[in-house]
N, CA, C, O and CB atoms as a CASP TS submission, in Angstrom:
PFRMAT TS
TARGET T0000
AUTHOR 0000-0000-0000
METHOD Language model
MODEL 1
PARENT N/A
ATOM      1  N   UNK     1     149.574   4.283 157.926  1.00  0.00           N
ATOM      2  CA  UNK     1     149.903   3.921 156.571  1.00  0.00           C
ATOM      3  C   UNK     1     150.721   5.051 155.952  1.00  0.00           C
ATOM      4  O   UNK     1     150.416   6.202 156.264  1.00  0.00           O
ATOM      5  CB  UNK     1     148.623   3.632 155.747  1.00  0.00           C
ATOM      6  N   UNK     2     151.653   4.854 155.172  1.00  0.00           N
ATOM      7  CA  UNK     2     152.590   5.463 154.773  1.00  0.00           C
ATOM      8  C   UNK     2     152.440   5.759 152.828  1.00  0.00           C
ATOM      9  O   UNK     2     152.494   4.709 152.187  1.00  0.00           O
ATOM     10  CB  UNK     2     153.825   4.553 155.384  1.00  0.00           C
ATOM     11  N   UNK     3     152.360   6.370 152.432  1.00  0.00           N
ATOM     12  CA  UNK     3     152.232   6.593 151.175  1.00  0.00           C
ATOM     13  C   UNK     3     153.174   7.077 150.296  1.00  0.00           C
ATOM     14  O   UNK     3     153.273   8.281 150.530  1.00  0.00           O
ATOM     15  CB  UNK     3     151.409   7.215 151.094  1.00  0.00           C
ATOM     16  N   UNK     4     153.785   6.814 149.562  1.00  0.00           N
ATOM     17  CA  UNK     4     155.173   7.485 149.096  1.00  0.00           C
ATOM     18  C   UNK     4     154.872   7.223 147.305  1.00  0.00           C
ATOM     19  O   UNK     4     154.360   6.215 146.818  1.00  0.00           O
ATOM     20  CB  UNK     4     156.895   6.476 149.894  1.00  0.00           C
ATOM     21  N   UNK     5     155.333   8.382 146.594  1.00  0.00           N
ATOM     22  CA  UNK     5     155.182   8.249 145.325  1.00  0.00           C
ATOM     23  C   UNK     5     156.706   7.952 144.853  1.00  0.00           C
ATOM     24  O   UNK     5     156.961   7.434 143.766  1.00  0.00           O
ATOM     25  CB  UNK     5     154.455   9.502 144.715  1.00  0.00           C
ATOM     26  N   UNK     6     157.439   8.243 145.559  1.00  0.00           N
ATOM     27  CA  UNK     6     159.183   8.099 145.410  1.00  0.00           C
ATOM     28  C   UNK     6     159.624   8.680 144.272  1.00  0.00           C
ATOM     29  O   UNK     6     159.173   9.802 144.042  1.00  0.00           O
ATOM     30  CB  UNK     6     159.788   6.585 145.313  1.00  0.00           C
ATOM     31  N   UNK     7     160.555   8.110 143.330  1.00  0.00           N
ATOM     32  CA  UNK     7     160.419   8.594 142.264  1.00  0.00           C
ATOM     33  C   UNK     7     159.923   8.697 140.860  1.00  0.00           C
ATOM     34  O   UNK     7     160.489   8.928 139.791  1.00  0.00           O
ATOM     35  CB  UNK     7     160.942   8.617 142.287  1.00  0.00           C
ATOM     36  N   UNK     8     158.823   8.481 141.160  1.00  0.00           N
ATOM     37  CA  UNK     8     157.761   7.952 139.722  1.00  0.00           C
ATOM     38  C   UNK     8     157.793   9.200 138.974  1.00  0.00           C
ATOM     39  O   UNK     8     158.068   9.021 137.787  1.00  0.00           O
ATOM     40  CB  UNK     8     155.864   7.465 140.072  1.00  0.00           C
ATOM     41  N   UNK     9     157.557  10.636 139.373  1.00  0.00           N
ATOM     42  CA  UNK     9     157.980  11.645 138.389  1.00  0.00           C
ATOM     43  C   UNK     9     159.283  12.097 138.548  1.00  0.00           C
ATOM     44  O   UNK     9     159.507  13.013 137.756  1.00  0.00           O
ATOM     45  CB  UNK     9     157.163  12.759 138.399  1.00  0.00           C
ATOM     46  N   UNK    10     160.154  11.847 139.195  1.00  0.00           N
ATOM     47  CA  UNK    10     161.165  12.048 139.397  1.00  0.00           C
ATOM     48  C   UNK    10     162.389  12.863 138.237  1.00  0.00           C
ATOM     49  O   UNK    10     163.191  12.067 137.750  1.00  0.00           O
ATOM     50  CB  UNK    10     161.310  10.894 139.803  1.00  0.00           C
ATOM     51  N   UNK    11     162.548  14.351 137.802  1.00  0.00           N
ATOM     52  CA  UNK    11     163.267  14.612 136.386  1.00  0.00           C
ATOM     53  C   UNK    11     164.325  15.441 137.349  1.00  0.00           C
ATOM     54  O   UNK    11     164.259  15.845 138.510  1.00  0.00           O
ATOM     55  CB  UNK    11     162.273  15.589 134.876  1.00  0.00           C
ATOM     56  N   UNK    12     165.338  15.502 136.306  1.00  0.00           N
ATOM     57  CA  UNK    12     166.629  15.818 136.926  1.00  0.00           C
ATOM     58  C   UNK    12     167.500  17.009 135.675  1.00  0.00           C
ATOM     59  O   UNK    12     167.453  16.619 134.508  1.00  0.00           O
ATOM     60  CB  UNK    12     167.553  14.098 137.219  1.00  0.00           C
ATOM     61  N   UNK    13     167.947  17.832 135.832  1.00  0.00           N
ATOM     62  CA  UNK    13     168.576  18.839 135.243  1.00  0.00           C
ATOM     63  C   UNK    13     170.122  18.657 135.350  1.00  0.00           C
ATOM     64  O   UNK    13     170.660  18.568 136.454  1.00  0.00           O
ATOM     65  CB  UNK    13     168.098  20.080 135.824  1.00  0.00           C
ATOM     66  N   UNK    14     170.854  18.600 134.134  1.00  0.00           N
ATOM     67  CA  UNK    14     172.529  19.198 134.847  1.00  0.00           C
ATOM     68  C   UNK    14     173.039  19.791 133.430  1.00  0.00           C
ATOM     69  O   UNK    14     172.642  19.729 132.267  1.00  0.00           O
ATOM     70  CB  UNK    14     173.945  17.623 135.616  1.00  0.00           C
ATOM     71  N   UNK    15     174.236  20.462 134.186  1.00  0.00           N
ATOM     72  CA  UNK    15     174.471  21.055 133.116  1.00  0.00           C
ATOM     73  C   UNK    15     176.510  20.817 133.405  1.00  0.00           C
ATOM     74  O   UNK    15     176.906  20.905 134.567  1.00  0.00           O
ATOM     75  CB  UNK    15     173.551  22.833 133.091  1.00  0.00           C
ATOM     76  N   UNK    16     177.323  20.600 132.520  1.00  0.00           N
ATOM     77  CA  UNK    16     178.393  20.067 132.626  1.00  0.00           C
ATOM     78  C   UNK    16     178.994  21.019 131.590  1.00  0.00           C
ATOM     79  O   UNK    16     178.495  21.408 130.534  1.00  0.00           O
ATOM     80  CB  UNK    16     178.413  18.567 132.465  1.00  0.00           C
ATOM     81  N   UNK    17     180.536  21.389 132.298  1.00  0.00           N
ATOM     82  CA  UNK    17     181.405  22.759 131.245  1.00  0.00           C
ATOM     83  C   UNK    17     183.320  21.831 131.478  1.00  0.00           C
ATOM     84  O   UNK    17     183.960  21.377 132.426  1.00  0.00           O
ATOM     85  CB  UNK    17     181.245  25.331 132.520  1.00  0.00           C
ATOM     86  N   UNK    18     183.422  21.907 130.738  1.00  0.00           N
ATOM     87  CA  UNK    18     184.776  21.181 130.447  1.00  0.00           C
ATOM     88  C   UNK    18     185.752  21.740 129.962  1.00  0.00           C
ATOM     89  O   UNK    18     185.449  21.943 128.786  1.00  0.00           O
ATOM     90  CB  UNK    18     184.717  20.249 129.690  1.00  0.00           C
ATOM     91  N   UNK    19     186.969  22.201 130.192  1.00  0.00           N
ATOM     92  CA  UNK    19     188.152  22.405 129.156  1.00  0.00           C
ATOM     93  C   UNK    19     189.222  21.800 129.491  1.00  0.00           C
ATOM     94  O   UNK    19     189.432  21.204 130.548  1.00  0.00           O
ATOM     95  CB  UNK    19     188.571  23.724 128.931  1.00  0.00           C
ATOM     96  N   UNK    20     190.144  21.983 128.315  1.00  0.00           N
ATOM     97  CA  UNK    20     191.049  20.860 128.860  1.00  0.00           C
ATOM     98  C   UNK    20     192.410  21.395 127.535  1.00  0.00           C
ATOM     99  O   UNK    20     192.781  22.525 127.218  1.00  0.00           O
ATOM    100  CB  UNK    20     190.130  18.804 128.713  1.00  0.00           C
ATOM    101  N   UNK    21     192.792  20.214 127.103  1.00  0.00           N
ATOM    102  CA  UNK    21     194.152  20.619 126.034  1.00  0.00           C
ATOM    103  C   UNK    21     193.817  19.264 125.222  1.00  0.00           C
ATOM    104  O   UNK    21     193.618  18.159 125.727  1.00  0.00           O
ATOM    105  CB  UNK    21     196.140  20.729 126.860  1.00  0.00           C
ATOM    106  N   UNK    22     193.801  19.564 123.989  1.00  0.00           N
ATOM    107  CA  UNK    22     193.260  18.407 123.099  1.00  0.00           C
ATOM    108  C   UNK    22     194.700  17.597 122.898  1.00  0.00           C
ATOM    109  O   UNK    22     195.702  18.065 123.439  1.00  0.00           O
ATOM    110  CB  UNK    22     192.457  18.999 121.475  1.00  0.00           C
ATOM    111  N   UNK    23     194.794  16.349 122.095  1.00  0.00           N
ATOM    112  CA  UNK    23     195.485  16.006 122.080  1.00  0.00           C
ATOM    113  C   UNK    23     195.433  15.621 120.656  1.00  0.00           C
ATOM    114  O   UNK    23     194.266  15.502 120.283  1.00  0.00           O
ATOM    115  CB  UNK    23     195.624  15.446 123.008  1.00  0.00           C
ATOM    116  N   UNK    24     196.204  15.414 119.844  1.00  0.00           N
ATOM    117  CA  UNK    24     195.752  14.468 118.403  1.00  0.00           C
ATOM    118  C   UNK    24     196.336  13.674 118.149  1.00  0.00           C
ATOM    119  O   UNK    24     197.491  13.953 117.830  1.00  0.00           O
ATOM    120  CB  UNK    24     195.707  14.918 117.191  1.00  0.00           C
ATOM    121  N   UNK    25     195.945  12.296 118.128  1.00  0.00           N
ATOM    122  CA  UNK    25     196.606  11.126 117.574  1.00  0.00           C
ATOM    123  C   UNK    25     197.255  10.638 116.494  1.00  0.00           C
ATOM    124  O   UNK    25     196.492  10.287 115.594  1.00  0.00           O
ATOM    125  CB  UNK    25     196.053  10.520 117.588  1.00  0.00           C
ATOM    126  N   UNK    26     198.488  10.488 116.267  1.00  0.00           N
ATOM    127  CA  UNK    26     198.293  10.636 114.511  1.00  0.00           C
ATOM    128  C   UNK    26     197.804   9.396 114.232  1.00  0.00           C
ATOM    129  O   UNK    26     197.945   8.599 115.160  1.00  0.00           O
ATOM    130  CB  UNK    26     199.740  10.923 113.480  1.00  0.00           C
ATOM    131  N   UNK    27     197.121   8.856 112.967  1.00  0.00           N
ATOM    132  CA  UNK    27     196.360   8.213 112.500  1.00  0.00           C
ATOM    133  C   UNK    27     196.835   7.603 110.823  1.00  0.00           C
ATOM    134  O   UNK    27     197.314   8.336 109.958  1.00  0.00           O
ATOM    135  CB  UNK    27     195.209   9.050 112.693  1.00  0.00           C
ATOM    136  N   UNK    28     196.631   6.481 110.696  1.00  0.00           N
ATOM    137  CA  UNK    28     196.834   6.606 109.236  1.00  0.00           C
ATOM    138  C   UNK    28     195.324   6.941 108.431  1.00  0.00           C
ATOM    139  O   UNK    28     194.143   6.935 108.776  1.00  0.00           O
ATOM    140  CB  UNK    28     197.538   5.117 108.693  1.00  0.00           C
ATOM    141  N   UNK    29     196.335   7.333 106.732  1.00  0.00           N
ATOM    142  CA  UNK    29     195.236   8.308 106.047  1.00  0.00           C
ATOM    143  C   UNK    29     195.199   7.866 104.599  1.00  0.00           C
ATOM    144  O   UNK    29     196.155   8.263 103.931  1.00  0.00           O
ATOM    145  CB  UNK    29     195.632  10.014 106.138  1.00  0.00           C
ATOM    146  N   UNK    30     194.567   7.350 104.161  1.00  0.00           N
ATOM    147  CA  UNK    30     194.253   6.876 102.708  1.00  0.00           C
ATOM    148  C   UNK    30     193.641   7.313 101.568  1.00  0.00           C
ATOM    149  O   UNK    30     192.412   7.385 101.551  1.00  0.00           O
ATOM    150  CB  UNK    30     193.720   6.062 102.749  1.00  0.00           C
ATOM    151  N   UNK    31     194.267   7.606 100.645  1.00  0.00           N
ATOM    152  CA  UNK    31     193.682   8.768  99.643  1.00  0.00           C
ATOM    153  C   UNK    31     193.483   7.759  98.577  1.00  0.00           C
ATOM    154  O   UNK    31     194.403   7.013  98.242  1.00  0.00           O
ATOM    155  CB  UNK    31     194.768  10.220  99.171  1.00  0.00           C
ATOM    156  N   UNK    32     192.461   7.720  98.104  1.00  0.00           N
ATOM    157  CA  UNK    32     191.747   7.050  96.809  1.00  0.00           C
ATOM    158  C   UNK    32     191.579   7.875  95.416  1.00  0.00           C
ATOM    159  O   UNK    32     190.868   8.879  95.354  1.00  0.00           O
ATOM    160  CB  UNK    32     190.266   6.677  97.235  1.00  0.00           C
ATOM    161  N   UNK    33     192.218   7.417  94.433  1.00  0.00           N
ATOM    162  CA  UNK    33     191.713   8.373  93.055  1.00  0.00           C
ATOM    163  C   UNK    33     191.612   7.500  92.053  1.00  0.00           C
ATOM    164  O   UNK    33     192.447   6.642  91.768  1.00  0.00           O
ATOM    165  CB  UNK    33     192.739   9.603  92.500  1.00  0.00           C
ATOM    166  N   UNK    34     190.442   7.743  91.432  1.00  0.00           N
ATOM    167  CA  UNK    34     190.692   6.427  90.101  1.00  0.00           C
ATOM    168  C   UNK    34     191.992   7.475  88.995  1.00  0.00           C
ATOM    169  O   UNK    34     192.292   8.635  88.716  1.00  0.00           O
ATOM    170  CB  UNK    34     188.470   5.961  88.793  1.00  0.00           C
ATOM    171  N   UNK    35     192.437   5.814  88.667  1.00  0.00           N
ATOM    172  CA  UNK    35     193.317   5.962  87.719  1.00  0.00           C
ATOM    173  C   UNK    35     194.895   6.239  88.547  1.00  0.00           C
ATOM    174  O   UNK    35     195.852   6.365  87.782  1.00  0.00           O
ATOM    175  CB  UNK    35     192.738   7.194  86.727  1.00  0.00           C
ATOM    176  N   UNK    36     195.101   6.306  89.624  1.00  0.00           N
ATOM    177  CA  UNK    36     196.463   6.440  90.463  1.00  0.00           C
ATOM    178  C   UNK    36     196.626   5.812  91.363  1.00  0.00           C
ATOM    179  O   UNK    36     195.741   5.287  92.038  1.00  0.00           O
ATOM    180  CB  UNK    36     196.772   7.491  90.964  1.00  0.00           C
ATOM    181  N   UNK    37     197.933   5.745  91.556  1.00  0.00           N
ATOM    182  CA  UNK    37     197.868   4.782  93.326  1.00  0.00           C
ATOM    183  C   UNK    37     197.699   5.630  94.511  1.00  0.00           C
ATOM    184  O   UNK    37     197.880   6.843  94.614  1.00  0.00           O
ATOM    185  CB  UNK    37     199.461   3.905  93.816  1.00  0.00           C
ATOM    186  N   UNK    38     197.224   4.551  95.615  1.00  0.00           N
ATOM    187  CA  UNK    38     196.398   5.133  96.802  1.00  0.00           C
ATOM    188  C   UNK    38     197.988   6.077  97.476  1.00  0.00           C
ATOM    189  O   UNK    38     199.133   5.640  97.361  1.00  0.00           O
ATOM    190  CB  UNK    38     195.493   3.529  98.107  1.00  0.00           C
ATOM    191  N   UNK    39     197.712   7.031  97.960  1.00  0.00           N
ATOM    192  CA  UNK    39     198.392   7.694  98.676  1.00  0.00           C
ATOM    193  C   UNK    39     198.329   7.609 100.200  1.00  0.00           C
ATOM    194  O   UNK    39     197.525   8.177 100.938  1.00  0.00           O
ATOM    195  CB  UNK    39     198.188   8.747  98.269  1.00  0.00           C
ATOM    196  N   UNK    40     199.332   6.790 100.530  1.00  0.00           N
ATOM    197  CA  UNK    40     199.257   6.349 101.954  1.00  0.00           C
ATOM    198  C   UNK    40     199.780   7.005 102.990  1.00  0.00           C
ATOM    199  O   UNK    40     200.897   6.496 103.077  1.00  0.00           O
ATOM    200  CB  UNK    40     199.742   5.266 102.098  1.00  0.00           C
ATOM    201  N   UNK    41     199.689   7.839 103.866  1.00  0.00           N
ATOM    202  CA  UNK    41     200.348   8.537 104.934  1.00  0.00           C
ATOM    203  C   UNK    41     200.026   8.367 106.579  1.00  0.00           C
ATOM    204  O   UNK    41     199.025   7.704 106.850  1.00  0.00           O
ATOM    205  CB  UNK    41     200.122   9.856 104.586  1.00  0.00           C
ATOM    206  N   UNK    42     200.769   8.894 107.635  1.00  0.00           N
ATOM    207  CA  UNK    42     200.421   8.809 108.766  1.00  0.00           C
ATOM    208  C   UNK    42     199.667  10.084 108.527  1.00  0.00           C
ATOM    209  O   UNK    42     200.002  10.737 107.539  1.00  0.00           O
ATOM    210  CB  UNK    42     201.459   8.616 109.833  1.00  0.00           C
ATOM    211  N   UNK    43     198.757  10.505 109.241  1.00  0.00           N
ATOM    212  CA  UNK    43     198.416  12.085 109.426  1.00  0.00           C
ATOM    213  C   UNK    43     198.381  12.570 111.172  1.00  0.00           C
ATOM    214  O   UNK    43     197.831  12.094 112.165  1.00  0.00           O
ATOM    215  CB  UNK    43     196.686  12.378 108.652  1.00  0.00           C
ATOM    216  N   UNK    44     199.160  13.611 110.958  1.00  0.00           N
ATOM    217  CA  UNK    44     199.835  14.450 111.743  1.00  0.00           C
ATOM    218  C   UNK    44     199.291  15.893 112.193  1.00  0.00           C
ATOM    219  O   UNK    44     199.859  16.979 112.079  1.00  0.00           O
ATOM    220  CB  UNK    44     200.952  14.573 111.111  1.00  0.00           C
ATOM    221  N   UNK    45     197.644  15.508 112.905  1.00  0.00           N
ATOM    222  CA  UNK    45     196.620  16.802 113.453  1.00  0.00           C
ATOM    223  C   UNK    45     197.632  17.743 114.084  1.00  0.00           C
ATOM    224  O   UNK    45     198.668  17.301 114.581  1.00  0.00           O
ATOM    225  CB  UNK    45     195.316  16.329 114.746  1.00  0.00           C
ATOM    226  N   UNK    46     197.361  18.935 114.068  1.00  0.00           N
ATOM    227  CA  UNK    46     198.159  19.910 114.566  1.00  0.00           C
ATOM    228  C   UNK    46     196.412  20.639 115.729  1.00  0.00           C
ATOM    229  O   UNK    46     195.193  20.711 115.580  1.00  0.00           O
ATOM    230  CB  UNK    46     199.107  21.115 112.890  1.00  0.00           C
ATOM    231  N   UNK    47     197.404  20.978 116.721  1.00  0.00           N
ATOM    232  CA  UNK    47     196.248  22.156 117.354  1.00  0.00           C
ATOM    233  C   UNK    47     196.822  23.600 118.400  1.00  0.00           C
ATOM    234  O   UNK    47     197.772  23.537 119.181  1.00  0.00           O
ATOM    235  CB  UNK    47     195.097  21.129 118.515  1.00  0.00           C
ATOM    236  N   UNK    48     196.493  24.073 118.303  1.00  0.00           N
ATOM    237  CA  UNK    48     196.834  25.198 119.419  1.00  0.00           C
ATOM    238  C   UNK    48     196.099  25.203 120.725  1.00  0.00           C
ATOM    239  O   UNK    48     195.000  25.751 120.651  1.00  0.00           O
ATOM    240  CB  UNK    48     196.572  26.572 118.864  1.00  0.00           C
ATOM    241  N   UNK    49     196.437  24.717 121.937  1.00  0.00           N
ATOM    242  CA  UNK    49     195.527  24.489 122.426  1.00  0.00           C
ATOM    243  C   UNK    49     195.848  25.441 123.389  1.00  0.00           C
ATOM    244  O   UNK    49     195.058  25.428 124.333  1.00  0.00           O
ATOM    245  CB  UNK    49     195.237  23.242 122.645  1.00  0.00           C
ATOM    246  N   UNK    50     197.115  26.607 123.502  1.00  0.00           N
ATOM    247  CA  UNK    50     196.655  27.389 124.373  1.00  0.00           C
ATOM    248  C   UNK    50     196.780  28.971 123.666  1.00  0.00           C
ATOM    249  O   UNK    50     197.611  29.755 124.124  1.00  0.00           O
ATOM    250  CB  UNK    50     197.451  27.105 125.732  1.00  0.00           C
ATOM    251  N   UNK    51     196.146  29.255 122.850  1.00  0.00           N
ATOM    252  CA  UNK    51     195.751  29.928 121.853  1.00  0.00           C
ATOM    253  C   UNK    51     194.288  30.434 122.017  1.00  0.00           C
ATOM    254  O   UNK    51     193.497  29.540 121.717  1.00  0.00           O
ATOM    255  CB  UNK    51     195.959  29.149 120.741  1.00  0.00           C
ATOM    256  N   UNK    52     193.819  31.334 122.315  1.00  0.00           N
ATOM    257  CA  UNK    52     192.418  31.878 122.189  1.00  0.00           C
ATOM    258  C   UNK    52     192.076  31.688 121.032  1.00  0.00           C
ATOM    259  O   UNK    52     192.798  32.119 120.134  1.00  0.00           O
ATOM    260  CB  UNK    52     192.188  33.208 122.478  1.00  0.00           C
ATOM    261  N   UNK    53     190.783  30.932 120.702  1.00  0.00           N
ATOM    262  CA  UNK    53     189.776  30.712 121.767  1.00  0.00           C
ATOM    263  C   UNK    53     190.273  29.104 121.778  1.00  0.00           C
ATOM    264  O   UNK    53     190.872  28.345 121.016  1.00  0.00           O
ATOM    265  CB  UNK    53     187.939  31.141 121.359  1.00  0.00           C
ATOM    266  N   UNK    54     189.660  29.054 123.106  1.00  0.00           N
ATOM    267  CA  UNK    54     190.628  27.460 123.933  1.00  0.00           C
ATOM    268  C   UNK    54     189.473  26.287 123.809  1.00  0.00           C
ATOM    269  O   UNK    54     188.336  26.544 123.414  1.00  0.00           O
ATOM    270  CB  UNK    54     191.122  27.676 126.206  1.00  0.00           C
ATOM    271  N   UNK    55     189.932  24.888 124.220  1.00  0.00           N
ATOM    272  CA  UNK    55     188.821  23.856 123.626  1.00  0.00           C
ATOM    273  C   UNK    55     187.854  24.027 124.914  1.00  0.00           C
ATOM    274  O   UNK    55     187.888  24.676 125.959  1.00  0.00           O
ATOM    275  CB  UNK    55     189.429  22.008 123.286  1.00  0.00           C
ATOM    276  N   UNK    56     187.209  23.355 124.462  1.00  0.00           N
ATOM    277  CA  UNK    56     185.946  23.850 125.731  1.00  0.00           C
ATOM    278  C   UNK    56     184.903  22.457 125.199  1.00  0.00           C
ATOM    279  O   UNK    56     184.969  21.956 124.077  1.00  0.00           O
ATOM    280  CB  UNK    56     184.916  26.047 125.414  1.00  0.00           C
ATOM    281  N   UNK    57     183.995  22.025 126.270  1.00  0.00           N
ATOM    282  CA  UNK    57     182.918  21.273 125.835  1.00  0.00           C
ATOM    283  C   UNK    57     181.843  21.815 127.160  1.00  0.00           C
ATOM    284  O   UNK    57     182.302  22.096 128.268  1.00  0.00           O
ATOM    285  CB  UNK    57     183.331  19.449 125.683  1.00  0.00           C
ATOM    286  N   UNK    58     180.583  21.888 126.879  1.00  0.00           N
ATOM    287  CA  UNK    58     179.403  22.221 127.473  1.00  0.00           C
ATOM    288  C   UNK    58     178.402  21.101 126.852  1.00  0.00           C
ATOM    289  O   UNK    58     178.574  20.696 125.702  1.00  0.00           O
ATOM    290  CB  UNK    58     179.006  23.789 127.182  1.00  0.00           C
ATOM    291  N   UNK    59     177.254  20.580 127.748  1.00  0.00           N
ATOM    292  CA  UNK    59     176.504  19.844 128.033  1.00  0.00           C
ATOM    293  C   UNK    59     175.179  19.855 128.742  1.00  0.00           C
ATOM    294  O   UNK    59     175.466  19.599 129.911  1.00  0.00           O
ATOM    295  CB  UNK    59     177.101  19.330 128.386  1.00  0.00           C
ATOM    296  N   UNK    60     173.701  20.040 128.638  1.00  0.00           N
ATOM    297  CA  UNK    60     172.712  20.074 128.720  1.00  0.00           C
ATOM    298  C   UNK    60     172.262  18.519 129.024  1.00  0.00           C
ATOM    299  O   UNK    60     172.330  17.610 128.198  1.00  0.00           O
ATOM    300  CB  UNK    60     172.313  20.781 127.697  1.00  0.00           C
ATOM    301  N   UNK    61     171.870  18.420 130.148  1.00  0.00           N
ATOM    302  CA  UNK    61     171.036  17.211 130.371  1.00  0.00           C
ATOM    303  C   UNK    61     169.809  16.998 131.195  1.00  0.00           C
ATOM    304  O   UNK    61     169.452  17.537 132.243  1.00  0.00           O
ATOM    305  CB  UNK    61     171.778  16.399 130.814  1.00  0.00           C
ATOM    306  N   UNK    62     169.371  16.271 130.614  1.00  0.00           N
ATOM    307  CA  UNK    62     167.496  16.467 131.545  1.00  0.00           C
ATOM    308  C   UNK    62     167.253  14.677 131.443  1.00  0.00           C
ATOM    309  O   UNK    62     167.284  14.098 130.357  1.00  0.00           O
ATOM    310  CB  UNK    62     165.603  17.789 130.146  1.00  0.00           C
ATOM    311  N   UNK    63     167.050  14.066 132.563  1.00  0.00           N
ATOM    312  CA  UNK    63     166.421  13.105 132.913  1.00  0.00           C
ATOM    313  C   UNK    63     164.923  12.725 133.309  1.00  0.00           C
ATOM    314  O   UNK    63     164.549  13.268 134.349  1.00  0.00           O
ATOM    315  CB  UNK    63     167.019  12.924 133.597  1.00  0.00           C
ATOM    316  N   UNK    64     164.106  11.996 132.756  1.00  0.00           N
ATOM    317  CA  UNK    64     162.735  11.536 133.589  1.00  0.00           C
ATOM    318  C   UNK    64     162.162  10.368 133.246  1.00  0.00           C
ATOM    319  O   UNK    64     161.948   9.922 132.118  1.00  0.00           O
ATOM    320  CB  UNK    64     161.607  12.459 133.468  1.00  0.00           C
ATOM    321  N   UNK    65     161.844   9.739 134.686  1.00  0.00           N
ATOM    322  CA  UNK    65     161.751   8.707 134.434  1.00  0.00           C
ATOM    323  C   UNK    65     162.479   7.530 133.747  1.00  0.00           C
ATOM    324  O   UNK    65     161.938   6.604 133.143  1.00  0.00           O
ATOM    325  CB  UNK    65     161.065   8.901 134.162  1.00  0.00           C
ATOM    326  N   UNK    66     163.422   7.671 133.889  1.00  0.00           N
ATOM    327  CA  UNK    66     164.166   6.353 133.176  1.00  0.00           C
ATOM    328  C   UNK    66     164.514   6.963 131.595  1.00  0.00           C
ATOM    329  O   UNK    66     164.957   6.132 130.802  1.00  0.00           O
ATOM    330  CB  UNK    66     162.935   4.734 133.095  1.00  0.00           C
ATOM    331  N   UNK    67     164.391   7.921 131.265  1.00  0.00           N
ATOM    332  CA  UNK    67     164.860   8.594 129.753  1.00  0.00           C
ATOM    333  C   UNK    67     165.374   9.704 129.674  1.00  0.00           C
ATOM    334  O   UNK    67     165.217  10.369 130.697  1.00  0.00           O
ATOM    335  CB  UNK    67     163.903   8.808 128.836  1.00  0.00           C
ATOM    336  N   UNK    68     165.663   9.956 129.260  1.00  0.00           N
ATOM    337  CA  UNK    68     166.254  11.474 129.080  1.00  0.00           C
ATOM    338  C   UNK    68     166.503  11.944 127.433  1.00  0.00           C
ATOM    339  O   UNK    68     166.117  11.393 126.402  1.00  0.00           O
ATOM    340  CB  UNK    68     167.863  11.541 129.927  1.00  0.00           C
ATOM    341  N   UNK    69     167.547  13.562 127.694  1.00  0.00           N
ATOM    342  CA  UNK    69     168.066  13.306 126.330  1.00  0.00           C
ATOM    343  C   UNK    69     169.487  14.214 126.768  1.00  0.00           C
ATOM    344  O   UNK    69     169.999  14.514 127.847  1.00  0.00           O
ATOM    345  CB  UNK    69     166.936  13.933 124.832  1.00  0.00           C
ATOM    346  N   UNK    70     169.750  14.417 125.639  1.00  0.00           N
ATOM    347  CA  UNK    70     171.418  15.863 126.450  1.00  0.00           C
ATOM    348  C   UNK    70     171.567  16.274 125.063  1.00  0.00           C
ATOM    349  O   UNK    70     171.149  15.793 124.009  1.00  0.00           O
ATOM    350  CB  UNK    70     173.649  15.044 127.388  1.00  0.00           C
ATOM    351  N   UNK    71     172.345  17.392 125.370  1.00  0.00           N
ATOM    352  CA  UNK    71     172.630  18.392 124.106  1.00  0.00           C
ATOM    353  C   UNK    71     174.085  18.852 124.276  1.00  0.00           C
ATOM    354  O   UNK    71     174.510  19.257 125.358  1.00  0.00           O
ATOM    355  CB  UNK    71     171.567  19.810 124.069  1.00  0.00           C
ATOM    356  N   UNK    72     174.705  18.788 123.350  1.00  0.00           N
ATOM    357  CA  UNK    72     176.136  19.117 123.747  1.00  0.00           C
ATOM    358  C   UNK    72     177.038  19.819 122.389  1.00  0.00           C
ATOM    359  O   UNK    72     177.017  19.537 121.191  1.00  0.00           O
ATOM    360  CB  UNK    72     176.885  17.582 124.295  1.00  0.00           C
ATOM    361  N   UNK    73     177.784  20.805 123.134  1.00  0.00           N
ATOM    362  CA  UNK    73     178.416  21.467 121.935  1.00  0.00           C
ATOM    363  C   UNK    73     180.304  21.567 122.257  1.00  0.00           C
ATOM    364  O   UNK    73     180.652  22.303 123.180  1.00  0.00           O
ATOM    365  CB  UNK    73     177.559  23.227 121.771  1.00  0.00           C
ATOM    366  N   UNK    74     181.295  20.877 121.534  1.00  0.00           N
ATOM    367  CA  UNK    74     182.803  20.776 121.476  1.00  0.00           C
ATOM    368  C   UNK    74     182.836  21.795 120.551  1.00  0.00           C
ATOM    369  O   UNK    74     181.998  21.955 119.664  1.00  0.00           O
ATOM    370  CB  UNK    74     183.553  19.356 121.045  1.00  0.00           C
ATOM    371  N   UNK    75     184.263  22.815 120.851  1.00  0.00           N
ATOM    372  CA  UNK    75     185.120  23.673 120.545  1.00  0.00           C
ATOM    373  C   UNK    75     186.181  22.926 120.562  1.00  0.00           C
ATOM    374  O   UNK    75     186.501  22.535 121.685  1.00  0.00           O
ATOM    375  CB  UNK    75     185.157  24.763 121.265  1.00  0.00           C
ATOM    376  N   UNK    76     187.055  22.485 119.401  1.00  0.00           N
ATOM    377  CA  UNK    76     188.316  22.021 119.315  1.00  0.00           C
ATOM    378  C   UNK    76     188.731  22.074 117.749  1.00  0.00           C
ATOM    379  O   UNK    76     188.630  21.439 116.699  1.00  0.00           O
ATOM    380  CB  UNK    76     188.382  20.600 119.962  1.00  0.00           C
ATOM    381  N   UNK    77     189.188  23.090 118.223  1.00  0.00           N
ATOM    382  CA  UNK    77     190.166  23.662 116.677  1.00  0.00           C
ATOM    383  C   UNK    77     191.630  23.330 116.219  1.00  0.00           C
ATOM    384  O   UNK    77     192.074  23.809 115.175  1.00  0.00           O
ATOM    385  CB  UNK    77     190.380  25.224 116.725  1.00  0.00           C
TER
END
């Protein structure tokens, strides 16, 4: 007879580091004020992306049993 618990406690660790070059989309942008008209523009993100300090993303993750959670922190200036 063979007995196996498999993965019933089964938890899992990772940890994930990323950089890269941001990109920014321009977007439209709507400015509201009572008493004036809305001010309508595209907006036009600017970034430095090879400029110290550079974008970066890091990531914490822990799995068990079918749940988990993660923790994560973006640098993008």
């Amino acid at each position: 007879m063979i007995i196996s618990t498999g993965f019933v406690n089964a938890q899992t660790w990772s940890f994930e580091l990323f950089g890269g070059v941001p990109y920014n989309v321009p977007l439209p942008l709507i400015i509201k004020q009572n008493g004036y008209d809305d001010i309508r523009i595209t907006a036009k993100y600017f970034s430095e992306p090879f400029i110290s300090p550079y974008y970066w993303v890091w990531r914490f993750n822990r799995q068990n049993n079918g749940h988990g959670w993660e923790f994560e922190a973006v640098h993008h200036k």
